[in-house]
C-alpha positions as CSV (number, residue, x, y, z in Angstrom):
1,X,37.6,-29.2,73.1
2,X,34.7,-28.0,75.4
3,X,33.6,-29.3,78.8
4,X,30.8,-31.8,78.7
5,X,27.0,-31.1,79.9
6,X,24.4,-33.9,80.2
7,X,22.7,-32.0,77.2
8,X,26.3,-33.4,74.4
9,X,25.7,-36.8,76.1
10,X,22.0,-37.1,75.1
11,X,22.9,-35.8,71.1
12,X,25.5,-38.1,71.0
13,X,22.9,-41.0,71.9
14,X,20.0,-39.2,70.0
15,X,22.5,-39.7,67.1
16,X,23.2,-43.5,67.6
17,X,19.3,-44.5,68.1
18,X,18.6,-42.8,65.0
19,X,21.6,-44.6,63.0
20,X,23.2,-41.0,62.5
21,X,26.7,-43.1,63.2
22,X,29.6,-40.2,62.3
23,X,27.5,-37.4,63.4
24,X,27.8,-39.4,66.7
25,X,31.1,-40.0,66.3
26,X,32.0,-36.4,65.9
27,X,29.8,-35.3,69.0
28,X,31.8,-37.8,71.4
29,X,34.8,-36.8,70.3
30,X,34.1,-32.8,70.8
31,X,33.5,-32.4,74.5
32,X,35.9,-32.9,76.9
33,X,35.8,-35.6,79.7
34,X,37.7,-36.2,82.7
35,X,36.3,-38.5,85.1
36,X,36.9,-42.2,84.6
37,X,33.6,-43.6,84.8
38,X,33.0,-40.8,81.7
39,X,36.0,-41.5,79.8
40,X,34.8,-45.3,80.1
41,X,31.9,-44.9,78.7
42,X,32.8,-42.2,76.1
43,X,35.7,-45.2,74.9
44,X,32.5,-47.9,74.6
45,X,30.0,-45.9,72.4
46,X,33.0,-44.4,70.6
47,X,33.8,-48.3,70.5
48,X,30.1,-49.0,69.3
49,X,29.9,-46.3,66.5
50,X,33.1,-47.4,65.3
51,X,32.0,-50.6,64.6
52,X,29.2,-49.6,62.6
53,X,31.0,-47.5,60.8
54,X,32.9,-50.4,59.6
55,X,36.3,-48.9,61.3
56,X,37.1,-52.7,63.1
57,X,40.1,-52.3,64.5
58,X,40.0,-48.9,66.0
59,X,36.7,-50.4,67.8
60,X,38.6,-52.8,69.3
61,X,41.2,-50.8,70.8
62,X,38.1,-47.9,71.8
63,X,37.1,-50.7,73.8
64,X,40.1,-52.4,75.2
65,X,40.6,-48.1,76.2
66,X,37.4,-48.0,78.3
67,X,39.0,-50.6,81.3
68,X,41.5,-48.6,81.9
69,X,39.8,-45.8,83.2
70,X,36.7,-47.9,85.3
71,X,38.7,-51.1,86.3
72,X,35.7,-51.7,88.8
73,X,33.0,-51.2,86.6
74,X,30.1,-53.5,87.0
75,X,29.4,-57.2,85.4
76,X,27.1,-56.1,82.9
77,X,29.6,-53.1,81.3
78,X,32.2,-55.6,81.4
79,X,30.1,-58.1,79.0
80,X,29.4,-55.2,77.2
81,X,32.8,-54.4,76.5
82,X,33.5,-57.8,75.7
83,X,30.5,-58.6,73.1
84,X,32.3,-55.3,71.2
85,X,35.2,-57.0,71.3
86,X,33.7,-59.9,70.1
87,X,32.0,-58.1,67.4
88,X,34.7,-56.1,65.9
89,X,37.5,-58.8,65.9
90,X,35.0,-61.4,63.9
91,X,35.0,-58.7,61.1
92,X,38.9,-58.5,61.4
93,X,40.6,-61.7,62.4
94,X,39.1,-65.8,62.2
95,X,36.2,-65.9,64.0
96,X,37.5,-68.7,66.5
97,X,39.0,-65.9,68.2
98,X,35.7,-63.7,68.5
99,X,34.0,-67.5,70.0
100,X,36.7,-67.9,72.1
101,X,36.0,-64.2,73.5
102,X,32.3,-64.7,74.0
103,X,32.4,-68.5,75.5
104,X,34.7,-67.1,78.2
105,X,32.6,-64.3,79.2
106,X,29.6,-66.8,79.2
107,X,31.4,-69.1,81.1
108,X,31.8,-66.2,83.6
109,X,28.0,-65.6,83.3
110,X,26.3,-68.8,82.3
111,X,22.7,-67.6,82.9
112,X,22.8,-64.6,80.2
113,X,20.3,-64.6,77.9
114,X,22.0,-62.2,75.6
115,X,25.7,-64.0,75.5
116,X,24.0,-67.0,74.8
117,X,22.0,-65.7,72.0
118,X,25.5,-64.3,71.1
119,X,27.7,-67.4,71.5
120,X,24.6,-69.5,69.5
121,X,25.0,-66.9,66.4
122,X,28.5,-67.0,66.7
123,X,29.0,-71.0,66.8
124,X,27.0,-71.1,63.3
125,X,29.0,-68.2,61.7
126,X,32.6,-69.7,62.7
127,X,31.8,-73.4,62.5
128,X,28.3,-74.0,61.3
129,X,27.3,-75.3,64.2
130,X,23.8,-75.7,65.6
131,X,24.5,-77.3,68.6
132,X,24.5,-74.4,71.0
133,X,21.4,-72.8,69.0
134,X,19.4,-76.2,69.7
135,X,20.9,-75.8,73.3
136,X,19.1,-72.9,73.4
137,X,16.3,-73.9,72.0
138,X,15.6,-76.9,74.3
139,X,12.4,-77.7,75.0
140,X,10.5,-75.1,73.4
141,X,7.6,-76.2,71.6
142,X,5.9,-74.5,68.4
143,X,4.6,-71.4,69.8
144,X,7.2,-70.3,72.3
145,X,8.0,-66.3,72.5
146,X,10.8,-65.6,71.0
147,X,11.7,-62.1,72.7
148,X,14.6,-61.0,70.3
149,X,15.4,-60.5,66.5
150,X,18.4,-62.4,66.5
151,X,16.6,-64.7,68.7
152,X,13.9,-65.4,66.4
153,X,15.8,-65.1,63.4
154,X,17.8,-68.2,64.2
155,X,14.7,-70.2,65.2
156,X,13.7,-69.7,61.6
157,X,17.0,-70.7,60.1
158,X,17.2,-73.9,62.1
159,X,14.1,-74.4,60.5
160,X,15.2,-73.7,56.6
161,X,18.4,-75.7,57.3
162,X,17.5,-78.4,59.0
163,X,13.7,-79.0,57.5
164,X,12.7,-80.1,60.9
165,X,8.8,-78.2,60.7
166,X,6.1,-78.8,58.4
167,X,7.0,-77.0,55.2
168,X,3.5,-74.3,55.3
169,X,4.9,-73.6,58.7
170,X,8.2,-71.9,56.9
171,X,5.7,-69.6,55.5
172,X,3.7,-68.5,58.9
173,X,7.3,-68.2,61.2
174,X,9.0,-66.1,58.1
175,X,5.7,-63.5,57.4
176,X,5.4,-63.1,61.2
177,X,9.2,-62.3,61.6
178,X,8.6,-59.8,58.5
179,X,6.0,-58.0,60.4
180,X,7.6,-58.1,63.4
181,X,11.3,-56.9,62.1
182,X,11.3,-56.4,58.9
183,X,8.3,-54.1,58.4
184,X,9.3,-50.0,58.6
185,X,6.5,-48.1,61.1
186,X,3.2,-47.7,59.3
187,X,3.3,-49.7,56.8
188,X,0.0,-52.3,56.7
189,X,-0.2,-54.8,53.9
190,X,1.5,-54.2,49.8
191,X,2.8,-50.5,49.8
192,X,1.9,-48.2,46.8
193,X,4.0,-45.5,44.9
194,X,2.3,-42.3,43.9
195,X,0.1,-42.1,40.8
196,X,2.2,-39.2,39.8
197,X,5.6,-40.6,40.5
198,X,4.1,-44.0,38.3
199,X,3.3,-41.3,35.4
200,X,6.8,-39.7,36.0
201,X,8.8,-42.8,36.0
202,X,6.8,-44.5,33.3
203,X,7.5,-42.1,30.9
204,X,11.2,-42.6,30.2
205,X,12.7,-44.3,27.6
206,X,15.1,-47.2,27.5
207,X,18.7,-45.9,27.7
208,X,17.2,-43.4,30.5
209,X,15.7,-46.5,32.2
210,X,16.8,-46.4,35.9
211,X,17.5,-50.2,37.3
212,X,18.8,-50.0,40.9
213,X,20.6,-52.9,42.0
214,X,21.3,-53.2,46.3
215,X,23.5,-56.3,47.7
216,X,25.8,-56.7,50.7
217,X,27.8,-59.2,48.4
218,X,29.4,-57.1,45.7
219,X,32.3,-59.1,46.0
220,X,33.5,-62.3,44.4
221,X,30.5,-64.8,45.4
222,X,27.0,-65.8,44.3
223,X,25.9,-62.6,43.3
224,X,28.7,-62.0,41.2
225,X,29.2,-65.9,39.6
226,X,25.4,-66.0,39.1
227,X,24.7,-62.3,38.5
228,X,27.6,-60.4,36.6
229,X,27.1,-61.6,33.4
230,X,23.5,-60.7,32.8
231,X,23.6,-57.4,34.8
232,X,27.2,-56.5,32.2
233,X,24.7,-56.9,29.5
234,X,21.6,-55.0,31.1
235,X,24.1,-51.6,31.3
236,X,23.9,-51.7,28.1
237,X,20.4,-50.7,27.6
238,X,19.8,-49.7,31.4
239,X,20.7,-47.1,33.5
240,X,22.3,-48.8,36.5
241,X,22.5,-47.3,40.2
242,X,24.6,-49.7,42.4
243,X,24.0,-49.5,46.5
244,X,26.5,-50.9,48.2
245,X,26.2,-52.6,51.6
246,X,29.5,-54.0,52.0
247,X,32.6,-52.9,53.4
248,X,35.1,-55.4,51.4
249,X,36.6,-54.4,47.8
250,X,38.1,-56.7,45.5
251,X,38.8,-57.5,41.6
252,X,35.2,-58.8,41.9
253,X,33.7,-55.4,43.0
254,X,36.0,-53.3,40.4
255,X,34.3,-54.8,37.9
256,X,30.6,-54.0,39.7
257,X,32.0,-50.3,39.7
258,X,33.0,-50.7,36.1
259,X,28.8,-51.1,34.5
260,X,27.7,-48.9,37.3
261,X,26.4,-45.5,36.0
262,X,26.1,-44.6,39.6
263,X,27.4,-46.2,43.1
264,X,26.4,-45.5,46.2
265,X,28.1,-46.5,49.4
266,X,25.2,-47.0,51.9
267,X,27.1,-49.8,53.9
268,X,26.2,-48.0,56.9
269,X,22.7,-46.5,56.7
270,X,19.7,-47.7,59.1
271,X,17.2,-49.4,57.3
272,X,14.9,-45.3,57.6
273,X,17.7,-43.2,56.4
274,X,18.3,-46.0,53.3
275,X,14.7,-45.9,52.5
276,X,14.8,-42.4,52.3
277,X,18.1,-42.8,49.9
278,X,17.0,-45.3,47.7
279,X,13.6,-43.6,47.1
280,X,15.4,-40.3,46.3
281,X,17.0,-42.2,43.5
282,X,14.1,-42.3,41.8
283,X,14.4,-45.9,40.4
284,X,12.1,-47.4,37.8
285,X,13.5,-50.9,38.9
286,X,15.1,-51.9,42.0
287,X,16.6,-55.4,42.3
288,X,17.9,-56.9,46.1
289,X,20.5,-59.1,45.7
290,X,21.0,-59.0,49.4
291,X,17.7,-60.6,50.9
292,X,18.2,-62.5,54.0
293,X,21.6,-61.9,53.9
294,X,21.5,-58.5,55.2
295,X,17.7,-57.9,57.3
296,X,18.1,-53.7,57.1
297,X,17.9,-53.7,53.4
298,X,14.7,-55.9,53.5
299,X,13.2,-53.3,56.1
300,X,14.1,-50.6,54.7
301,X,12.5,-51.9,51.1
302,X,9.4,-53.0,52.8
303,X,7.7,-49.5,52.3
304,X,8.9,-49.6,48.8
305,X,10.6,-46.9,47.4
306,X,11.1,-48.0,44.1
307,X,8.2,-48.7,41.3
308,X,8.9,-52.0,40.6
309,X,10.7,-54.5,43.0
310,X,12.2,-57.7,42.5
311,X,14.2,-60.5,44.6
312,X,17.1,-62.0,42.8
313,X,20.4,-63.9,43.8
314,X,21.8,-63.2,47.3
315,X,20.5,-63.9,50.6
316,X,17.4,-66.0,48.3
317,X,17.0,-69.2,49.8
318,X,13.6,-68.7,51.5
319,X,10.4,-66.2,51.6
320,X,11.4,-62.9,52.5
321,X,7.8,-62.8,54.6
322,X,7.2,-59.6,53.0
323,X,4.8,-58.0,50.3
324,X,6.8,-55.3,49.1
325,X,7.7,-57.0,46.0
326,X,6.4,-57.2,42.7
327,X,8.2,-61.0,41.9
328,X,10.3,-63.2,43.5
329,X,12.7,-64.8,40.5
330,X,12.9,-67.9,39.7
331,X,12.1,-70.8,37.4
332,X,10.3,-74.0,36.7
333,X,12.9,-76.2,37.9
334,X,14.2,-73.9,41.3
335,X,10.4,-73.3,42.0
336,X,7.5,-76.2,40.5
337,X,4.1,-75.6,40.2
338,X,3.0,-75.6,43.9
339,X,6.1,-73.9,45.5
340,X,3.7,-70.7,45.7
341,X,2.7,-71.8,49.0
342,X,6.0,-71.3,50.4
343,X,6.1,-67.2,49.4
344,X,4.2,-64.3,50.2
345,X,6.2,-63.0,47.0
346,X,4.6,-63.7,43.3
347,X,6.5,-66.3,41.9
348,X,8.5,-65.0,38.2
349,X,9.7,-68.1,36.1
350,X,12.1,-66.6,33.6
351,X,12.3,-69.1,30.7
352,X,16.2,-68.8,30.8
353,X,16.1,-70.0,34.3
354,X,17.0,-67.8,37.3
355,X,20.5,-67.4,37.3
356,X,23.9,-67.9,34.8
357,X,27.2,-68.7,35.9
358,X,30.4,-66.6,35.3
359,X,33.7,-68.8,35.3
360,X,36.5,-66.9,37.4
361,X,39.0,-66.4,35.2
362,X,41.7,-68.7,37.5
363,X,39.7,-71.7,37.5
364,X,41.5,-75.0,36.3
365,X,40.6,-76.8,33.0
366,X,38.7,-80.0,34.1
367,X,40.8,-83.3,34.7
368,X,40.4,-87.1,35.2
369,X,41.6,-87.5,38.7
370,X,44.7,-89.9,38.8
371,X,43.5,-93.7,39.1
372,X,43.2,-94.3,43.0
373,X,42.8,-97.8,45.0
374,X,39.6,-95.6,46.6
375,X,37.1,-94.1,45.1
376,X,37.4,-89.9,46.0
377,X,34.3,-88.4,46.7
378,X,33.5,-84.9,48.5
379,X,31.3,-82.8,50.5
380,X,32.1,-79.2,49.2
381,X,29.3,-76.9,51.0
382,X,29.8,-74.9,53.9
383,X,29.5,-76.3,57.5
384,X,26.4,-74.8,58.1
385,X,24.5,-77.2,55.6
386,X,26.2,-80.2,56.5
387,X,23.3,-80.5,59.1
388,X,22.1,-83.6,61.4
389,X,19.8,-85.4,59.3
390,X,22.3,-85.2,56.1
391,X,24.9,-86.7,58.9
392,X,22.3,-89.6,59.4
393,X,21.9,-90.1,56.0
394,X,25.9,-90.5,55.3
395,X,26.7,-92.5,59.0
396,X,23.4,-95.0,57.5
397,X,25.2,-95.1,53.6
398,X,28.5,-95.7,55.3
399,X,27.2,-98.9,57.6
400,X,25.7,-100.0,54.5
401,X,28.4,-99.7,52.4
402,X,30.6,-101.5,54.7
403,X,28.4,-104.6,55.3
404,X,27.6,-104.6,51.0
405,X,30.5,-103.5,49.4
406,X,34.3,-104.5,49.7
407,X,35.9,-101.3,47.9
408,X,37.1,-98.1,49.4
409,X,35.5,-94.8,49.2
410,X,37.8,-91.6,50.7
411,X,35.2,-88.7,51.6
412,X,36.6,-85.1,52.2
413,X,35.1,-82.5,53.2
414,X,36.5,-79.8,51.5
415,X,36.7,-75.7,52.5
416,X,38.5,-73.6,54.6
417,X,36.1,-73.9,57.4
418,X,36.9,-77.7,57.8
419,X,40.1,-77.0,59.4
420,X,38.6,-76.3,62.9
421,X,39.0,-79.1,65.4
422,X,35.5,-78.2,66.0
423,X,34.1,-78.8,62.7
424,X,35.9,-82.1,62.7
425,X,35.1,-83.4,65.7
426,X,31.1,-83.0,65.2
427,X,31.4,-84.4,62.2
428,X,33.5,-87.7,63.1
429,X,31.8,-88.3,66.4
430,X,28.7,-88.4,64.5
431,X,29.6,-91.1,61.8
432,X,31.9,-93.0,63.5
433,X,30.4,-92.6,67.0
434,X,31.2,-96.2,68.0
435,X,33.7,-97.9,65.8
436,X,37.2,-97.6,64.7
437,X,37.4,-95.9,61.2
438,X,40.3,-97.4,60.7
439,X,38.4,-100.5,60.5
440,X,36.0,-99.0,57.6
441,X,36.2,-99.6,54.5
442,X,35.4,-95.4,54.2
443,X,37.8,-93.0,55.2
444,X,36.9,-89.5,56.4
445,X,39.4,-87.0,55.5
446,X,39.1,-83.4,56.1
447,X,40.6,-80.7,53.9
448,X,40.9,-77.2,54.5
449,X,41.9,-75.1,51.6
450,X,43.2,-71.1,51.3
451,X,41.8,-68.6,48.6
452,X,39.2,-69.5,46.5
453,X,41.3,-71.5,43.4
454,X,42.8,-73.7,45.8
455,X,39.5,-74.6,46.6
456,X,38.6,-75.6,43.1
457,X,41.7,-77.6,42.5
458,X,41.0,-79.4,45.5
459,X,37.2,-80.3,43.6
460,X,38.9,-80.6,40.6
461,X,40.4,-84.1,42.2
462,X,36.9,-85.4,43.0
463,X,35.0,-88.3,41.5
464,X,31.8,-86.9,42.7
465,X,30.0,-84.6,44.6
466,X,27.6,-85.9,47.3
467,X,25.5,-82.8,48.0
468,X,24.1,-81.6,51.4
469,X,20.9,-81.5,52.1
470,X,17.7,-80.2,53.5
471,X,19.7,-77.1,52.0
472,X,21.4,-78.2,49.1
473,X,24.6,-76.3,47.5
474,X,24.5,-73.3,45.0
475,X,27.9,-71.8,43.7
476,X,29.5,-75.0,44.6
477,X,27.6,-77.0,42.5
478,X,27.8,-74.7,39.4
479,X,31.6,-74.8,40.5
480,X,32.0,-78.8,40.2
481,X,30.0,-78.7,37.3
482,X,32.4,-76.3,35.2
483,X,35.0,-78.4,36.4
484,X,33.3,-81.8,35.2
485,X,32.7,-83.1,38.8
486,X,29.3,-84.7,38.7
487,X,26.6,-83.7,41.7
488,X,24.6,-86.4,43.1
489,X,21.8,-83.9,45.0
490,X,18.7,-84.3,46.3
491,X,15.6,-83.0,45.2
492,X,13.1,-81.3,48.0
493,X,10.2,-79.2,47.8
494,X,11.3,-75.3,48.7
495,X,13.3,-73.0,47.3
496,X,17.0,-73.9,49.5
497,X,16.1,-77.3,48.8
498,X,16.2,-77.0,45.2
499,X,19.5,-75.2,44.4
500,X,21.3,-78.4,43.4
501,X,18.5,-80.1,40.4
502,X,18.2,-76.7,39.2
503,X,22.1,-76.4,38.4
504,X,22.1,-79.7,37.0
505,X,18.9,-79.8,35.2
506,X,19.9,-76.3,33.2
507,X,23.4,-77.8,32.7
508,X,21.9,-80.0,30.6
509,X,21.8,-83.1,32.7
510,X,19.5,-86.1,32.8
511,X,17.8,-87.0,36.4
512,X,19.2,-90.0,36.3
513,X,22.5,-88.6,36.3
514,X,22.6,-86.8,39.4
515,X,19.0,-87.7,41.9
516,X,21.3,-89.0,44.8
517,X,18.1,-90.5,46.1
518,X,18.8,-93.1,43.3
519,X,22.5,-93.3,42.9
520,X,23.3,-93.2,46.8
521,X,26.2,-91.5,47.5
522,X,28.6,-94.4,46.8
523,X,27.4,-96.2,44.4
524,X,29.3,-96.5,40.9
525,X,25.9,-96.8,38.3
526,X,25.9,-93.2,38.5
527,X,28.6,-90.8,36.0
528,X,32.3,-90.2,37.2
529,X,34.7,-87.0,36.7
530,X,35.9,-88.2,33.1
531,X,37.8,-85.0,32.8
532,X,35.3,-83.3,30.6
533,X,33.2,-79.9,31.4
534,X,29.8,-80.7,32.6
535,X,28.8,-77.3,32.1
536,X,29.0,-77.3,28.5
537,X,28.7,-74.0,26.2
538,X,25.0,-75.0,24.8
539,X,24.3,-74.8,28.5
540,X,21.2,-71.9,29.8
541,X,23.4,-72.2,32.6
542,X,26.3,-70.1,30.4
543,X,23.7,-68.2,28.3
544,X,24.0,-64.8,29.5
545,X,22.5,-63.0,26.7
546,X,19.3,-65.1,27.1
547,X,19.0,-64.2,30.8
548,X,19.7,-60.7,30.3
549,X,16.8,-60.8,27.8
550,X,14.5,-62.9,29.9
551,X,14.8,-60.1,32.8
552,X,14.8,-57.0,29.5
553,X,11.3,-58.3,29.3
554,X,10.6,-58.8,32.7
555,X,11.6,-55.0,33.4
556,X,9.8,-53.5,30.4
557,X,6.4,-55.6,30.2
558,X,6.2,-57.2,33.9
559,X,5.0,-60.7,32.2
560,X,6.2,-61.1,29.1
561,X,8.5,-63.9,28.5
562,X,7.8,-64.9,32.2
563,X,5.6,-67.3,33.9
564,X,4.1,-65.4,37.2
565,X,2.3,-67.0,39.4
């Protein structure tokens, strides 16, 4: 191991500003450092490369490393050392312990910009909580300068949860963020490939057709329950290249390797060095089922290095801002005539609709819930949804229930996050923020459920589904659906606000069966879980074959089949 010069320290950070994460890694671990104030900070940017490099745990203990050689080091390092910490251990262990790490050092440092911006993020990741983020946000009106990515990036997802700004202004705050974040260095307005790359790629035939697909999410989720089964069938006649941004495998993601004609780990590429990938791939299609999920990928497709590009499932629950992309895909239920002024994106209406659902192969056969003296009804999205207007909707339902009806009602809230004290204290304090419960005639119970079938077999026991809203379920609802759990949902204008009529209106369902605006979330007019599959197997929601056709056409003709708008 050589002795360091100032000329190793300024590769090694030459190699972390450009994204260049194991090269930097093997330059800080080549020289050799003996003072402590070195060693400190050779343990921190070892810490920080570690942790893109998706290598968690040895980040934490790089960092932990770095106070034992500069116990005197000054305020700021020591933040900085903690936000790692932070950072690493919310990949590796339950995020309350990552909160717990940041609101200490912010209680140490109250005035920091940047550890609140950090506690903010990490409140809604843990426990879908927006009450430090509107804490932060206090008193800032429309056109307030938002000075950082994350900073701005959580202004506009209050917005898209909550649906507290005029709906055109989603539009505006989302295309300026894209041009401000999401937009690689000389790009201005829609990119353009090469007439002779169009030629080239143009030119191939079916079987040889290249269809790249990118997602953070290639995992069991949404992209796989609302994606697998049309993307099994497109291998078939397709060429796919899978690009994965994830660092989490599972019986979900063996069977993403298993269609793939090629996969490409690019978990931990910058958005340039991907661009550069993905257009050296030399795609015909590329289809991002990341979106908003993962920003990088979204930046590094804005120059577009594929011929066509399409949005799909994953991280699509808004405008991406951007005009990189050739359709945004949907349908005439998800998006009515009109939504086009919520997207920058042309709007394609596959016929099929936009998405089918894949049952996991554990979920229970549907089942009348055992006769109760309560009625059983359950709130089955995550936290983050179950926002302060869809609180004053239920606390208003509630006191109306209980001055208009005499029977019981028993509403869970059902998920794994739901087990925080936190979670259940913000939602209690806010429906029964003056009165006894015990004294209603409806019963808040919370229940927290391990693994993924446990969480269906707690639906499974529903009468109903009472749907969140501004941003209304997805999986979930296909999920209580399959297990013949009706879904009372309401029906808004954009894209998030849609999820829940467009799963019931493809499973075949009748307005009347599930607009909550009509059937309120207690009352017994509307249908009850009889036992019986709601998704049934004339469903589009099940048709796979259709879809896969509906996006063959899409990919071969750009229009045919399609509505595009």
């Amino acid at each position: 191991m050589k002795a360091h010069s100032c000329v190793d320290w300024v590769a090694a950070a030459a190699a972390m500003h450009h994204g260049e994460w194991q090269q930097a890694l093997t330059l800080l671990l080549t020289f050799r450092v003996e003072d402590g104030f070195e060693l400190s900070r050779r343990y921190l940017w070892c810490s920080r490369v570690l942790c893109e490099l998706g290598r968690y745990s040895e980040a934490v203990e790089q960092a932990k490393q770095s106070a034992n050689f500069a116990p005197g080091t000054s305020q700021s390092i020591a933040r900085y050392r903690g936000l790692l910490i932070a950072r690493a251990t919310r990949r590796i262990a339950y995020g309350q312990v990552s909160t717990a790490i940041i609101w200490q050092l912010l209680k140490e440092d109250p005035a920091s910009k940047t550890l609140q911006i950090q506690f903010a993020e990490q409140a809604l990741k843990t426990f879908g909580d927006w009450r430090p983020a509107h804490q932060l946000f206090l008193n800032r009106g429309e056109d307030a300068k938002l000075s950082t990515k994350l900073e701005y990036w959580m202004d506009i997802r209050s917005r898209i949860y909550e649906g507290c700004t005029r709906k055109d202004n989603q539009l505006v705050k989302m295309r300026g963020f894209a041009e401000k974040f999401l937009t690689l260095p000389g790009i201005v307005g829609t990119p353009e490939r090469s007439e002779q790359t169009e030629v080239q790629l143009s030119n191939r035939g079916r079987r040889t057709r290249r269809i790249g697909v990118i997602s953070n999410l290639f995992c069991s989720g949404p992209v796989f329950y609302m994606g697998i089964g049309a993307l099994t069938r497109l291998a078939n006649t397709s060429k796919l290249v899978l690009f994965s941004r994830q660092s989490i495998d599972d019986w979900a993601t063996d069977q993403f390797r298993r269609i793939a004609d090629e996969w490409m780990d690019v978990s931990h590429l910058n958005p340039q060095q991907l661009e550069k990938k993905i257009r050296s791939a030399e795609l015909d299609i590329l289809v991002d089922m990341a979106g908003l999920m993962d920003l990088d990928v979204l930046k590094a497709l804005s120059s577009k290095p594929s011929r066509k590009q399409y949005k799909w499932v994953g991280g699509q629950f808004s405008t991406t801002g951007l005009h990189c992309f050739d359709g945004f895909i949907t349908d005439e239920v998800q998006s009515p005539r009109g939504s086009e002024q919520f997207h920058t994106e042309k709007l394609v209406r596959l016929k099929s609709g936009y998405v089918t659902y894949t049952v996991p192969p554990y979920i229970p056969k549907p089942e009348k819930p055992v006769e109760k003296e309560a009625l059983v009804v359950g709130v089955i999205s995550h936290p983050i949804k179950v926002v302060n207007v869809f609180l004053e909707f239920l606390k208003k339902e509630i006191l109306n229930h209980q001055s208009q009806s005499d029977f019981k009602v028993e509403l869970n809230f059902i998920g794994g996050r739901y087990g925080s004290p936190v979670v259940q204290k913000r939602i209690h304090q806010f429906l029964f923020p003056s009165i006894d419960q015990a004294e209603s005639n409806v019963l808040i119970r919370f229940l927290p459920t391990t693994g993924h079938k446990n969480q269906l077999l707690a639906v499974r026991g529903l009468d109903w589904v009472i749907d969140t809203f501004p941003f209304t379920g997805g999986l979930t609802t296909l999920e209580a659906l399959a297990l013949g759990v009706p879904v009372r949902t309401y029906a808004g204008k954009t894209f998030q606000e849609r999820h829940g009529v467009g799963h019931c209106a493809y499973s075949g369902l009748r307005v009347a069966e599930y607009d909550l605006q009509k059937i309120g979330p207690f009352g017994q007019e509307g249908p009850k879980n009889d036992g019986t599959a709601l998704l049934k197997a004339g469903s589009q929601r099940l048709n796979h074959d259709l879809m896969a056709e509906s996006l063959e056409e899409l990919f071969m003709f750009g229009t045919s089949g399609v509505e595009v708008t």
